[in-house]
Backbone as a printed PyTorch tensor [residue, N CA C, xyz], in Angstrom:
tensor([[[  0.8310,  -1.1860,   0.0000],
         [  0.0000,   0.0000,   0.0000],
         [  0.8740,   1.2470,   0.0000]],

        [[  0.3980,   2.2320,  -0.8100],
         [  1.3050,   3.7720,  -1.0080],
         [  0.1940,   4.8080,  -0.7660]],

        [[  0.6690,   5.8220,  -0.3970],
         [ -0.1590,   7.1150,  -0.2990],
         [ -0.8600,   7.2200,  -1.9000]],

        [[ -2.0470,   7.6500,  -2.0210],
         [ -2.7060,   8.0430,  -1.2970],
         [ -3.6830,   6.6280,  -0.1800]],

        [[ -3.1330,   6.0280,  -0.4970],
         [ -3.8220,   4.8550,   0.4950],
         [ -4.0110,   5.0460,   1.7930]],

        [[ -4.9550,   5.6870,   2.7100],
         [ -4.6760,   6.1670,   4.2530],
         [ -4.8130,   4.6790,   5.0910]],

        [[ -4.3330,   3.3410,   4.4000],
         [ -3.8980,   2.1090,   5.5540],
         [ -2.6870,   2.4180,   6.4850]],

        [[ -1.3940,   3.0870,   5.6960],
         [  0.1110,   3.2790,   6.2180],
         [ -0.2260,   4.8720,   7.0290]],

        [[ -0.8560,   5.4750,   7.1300],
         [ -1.3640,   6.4860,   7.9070],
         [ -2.1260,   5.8470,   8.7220]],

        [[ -2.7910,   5.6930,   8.8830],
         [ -3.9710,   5.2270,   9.7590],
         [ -3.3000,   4.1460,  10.8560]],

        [[ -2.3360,   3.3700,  10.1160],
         [ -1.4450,   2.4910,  10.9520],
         [ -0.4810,   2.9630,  11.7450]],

        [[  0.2610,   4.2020,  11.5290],
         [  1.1660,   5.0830,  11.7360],
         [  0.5860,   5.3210,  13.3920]],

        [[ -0.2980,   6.1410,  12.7910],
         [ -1.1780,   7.0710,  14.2470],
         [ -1.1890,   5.8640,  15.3670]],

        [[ -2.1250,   4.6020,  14.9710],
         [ -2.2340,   3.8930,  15.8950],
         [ -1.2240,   3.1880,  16.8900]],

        [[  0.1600,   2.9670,  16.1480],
         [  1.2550,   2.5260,  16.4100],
         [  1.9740,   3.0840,  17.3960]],

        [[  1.8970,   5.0080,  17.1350],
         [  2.2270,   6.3060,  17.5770],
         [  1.4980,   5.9370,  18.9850]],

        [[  0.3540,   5.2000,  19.6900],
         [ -0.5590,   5.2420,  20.0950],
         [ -1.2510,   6.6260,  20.2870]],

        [[ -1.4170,   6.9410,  19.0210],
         [ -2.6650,   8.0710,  19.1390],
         [ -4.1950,   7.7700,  18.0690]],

        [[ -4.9040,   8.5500,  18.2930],
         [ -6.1220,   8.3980,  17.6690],
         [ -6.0550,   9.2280,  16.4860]],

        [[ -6.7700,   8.4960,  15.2720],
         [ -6.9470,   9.0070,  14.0110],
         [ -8.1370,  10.5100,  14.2680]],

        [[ -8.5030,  10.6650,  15.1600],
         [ -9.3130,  12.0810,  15.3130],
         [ -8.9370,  13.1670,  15.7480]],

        [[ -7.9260,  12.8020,  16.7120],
         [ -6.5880,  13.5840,  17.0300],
         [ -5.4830,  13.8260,  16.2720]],

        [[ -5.4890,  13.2910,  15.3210],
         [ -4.5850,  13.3220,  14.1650],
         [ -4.3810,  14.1990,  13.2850]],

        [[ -3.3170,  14.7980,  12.5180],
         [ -3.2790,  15.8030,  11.4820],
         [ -1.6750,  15.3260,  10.6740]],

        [[ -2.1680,  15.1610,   9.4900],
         [ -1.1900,  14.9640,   8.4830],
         [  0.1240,  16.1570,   8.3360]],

        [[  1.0490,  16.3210,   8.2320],
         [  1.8970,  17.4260,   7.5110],
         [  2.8010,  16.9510,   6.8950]],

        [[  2.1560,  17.1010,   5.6810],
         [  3.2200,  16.9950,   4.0090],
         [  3.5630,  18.2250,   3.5430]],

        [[  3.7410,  17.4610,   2.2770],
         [  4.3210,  18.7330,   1.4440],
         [  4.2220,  18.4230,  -0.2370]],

        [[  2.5570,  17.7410,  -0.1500],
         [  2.3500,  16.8930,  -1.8290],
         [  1.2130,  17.1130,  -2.0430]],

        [[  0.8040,  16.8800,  -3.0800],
         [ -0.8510,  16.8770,  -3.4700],
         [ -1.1730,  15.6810,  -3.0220]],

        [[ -0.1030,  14.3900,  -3.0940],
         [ -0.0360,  13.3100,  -2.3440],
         [ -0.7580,  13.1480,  -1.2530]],

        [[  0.2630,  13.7970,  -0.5760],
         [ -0.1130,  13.6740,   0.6540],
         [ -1.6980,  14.7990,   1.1030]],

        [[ -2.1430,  15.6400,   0.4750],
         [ -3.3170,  16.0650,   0.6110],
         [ -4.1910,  15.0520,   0.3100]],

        [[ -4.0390,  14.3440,  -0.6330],
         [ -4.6290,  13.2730,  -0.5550],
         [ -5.0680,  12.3570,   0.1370]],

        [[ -3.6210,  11.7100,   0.5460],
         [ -3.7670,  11.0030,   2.4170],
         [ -4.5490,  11.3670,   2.7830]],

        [[ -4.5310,  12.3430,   3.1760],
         [ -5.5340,  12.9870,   4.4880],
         [ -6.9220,  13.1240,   4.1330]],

        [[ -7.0310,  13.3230,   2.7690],
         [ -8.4700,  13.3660,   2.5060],
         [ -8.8610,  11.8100,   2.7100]],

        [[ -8.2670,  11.1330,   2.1750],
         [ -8.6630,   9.5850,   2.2590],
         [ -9.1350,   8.6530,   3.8650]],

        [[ -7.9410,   9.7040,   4.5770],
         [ -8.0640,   9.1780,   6.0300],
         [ -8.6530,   9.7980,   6.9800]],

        [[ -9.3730,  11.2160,   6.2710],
         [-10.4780,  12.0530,   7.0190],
         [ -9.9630,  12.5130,   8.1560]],

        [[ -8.3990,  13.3440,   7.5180],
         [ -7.8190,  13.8650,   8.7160],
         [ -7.8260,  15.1800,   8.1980]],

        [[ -7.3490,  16.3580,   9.1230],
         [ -6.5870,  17.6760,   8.3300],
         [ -5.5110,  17.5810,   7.6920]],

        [[ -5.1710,  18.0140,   6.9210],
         [ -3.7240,  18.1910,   6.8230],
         [ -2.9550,  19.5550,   6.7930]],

        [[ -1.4940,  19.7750,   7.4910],
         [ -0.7070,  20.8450,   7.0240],
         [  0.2880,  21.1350,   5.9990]],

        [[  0.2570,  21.7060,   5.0260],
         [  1.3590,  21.5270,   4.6370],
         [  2.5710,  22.4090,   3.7970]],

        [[  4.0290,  22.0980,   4.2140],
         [  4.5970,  23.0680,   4.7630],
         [  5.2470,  23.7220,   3.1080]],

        [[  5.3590,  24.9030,   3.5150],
         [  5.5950,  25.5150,   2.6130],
         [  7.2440,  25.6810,   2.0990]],

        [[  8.0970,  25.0890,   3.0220],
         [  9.3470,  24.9320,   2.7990],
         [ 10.1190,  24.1560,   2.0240]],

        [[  9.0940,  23.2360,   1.1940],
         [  9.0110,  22.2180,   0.0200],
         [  9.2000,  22.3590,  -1.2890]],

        [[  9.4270,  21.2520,  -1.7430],
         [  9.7780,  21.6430,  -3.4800],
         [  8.9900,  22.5100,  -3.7810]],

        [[  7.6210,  22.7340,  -4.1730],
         [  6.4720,  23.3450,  -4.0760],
         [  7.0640,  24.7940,  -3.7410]],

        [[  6.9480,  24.8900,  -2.3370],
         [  7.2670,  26.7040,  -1.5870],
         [  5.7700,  26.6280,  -0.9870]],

        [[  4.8980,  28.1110,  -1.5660],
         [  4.1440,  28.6330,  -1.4600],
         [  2.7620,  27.9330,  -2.2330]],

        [[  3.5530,  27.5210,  -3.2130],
         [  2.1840,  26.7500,  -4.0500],
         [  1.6570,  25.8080,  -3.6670]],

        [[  1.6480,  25.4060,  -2.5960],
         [  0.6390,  24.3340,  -1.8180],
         [ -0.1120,  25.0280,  -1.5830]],

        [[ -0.2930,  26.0320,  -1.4290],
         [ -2.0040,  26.3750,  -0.9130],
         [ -2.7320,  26.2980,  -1.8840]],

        [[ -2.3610,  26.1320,  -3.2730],
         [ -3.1900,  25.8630,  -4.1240],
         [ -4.4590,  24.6880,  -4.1080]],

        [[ -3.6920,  23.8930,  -2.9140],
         [ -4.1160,  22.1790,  -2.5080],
         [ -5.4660,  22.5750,  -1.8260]],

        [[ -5.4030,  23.6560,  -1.0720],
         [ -6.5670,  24.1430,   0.1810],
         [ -6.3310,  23.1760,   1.5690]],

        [[ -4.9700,  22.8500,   1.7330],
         [ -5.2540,  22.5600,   2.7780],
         [ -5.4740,  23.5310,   4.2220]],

        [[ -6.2060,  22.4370,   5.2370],
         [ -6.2330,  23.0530,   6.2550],
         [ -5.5030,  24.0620,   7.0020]],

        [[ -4.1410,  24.2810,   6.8380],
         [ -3.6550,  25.4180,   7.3510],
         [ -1.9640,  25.0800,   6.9250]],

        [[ -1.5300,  25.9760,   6.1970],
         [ -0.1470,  25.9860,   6.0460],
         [  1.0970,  26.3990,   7.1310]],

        [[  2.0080,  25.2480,   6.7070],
         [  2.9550,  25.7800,   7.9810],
         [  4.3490,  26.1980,   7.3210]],

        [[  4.4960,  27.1910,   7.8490],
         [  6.1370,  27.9730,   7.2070],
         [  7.2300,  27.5420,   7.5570]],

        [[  7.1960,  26.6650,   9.0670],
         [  8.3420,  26.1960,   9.8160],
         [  8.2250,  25.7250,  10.7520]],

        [[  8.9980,  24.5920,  10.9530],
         [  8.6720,  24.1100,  11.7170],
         [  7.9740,  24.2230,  13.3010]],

        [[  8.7370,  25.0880,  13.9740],
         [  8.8500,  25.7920,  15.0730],
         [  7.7250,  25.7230,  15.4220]],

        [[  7.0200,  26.3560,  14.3940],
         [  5.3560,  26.8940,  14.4370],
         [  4.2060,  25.9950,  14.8190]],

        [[  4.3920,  24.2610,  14.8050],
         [  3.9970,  23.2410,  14.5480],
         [  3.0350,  23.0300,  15.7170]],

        [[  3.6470,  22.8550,  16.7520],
         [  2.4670,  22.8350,  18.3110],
         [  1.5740,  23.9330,  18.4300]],

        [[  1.9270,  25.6210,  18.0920],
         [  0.5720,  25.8450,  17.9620],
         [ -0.3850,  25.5570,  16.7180]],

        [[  0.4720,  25.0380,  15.6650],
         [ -0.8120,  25.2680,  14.5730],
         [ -1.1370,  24.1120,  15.1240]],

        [[ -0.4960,  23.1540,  15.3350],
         [ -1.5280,  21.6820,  16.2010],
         [ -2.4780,  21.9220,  16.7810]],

        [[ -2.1960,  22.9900,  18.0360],
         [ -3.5660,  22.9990,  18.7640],
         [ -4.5010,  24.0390,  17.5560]],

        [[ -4.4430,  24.8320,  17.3660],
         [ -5.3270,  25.6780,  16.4840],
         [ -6.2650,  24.5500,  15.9270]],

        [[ -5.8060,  23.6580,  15.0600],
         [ -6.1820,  22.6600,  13.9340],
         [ -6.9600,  22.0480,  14.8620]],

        [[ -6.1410,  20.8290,  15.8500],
         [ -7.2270,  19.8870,  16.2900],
         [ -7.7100,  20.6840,  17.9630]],

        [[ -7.6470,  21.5060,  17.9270],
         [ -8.1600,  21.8970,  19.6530],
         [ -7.2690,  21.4850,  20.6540]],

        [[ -7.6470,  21.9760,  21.7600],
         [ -7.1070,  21.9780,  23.3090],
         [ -6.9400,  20.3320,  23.3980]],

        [[ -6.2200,  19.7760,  23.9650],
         [ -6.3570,  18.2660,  24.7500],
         [ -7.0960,  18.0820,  25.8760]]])
């Protein structure tokens, strides 16, 4: 199985022991927007990629510029714990 297949995602999270609802993808592909659509997650994705800026073309859920930035756009995306 390959992306966009959300089995190797979906397996990922669980492994991670976290929950696929708590979950949020961050790529940097149409690919991987994909994933996430498949596995009915958000996704972020970062703009520091082959791509750049032109991922937002994808619409994902919220773009990230760097890493750094990552725990709050986490909580923003999926909420408080």
């Amino acid at each position: 199985m390959r992306k966009p297949d959300p089995a190797p995602y979906r397996a990922s999270v669980e492994r991670a022991g976290g929950t696929l609802a708590r979950s949020m993808l961050v790529g940097d592909t149409e690919t991987d927007r994909l994933t996430a659509a498949a596995a009915g997650v958000p996704v972020a994705l970062v703009t520091f990629g082959p791509e750049g800026q032109g991922v937002a073309r994808l619409a994902p859920e919220a773009l990230l510029d760097h890493f750094d930035d990552l725990p709050a756009l986490a909580r923003r995306t999926l909420g408080a714990a």
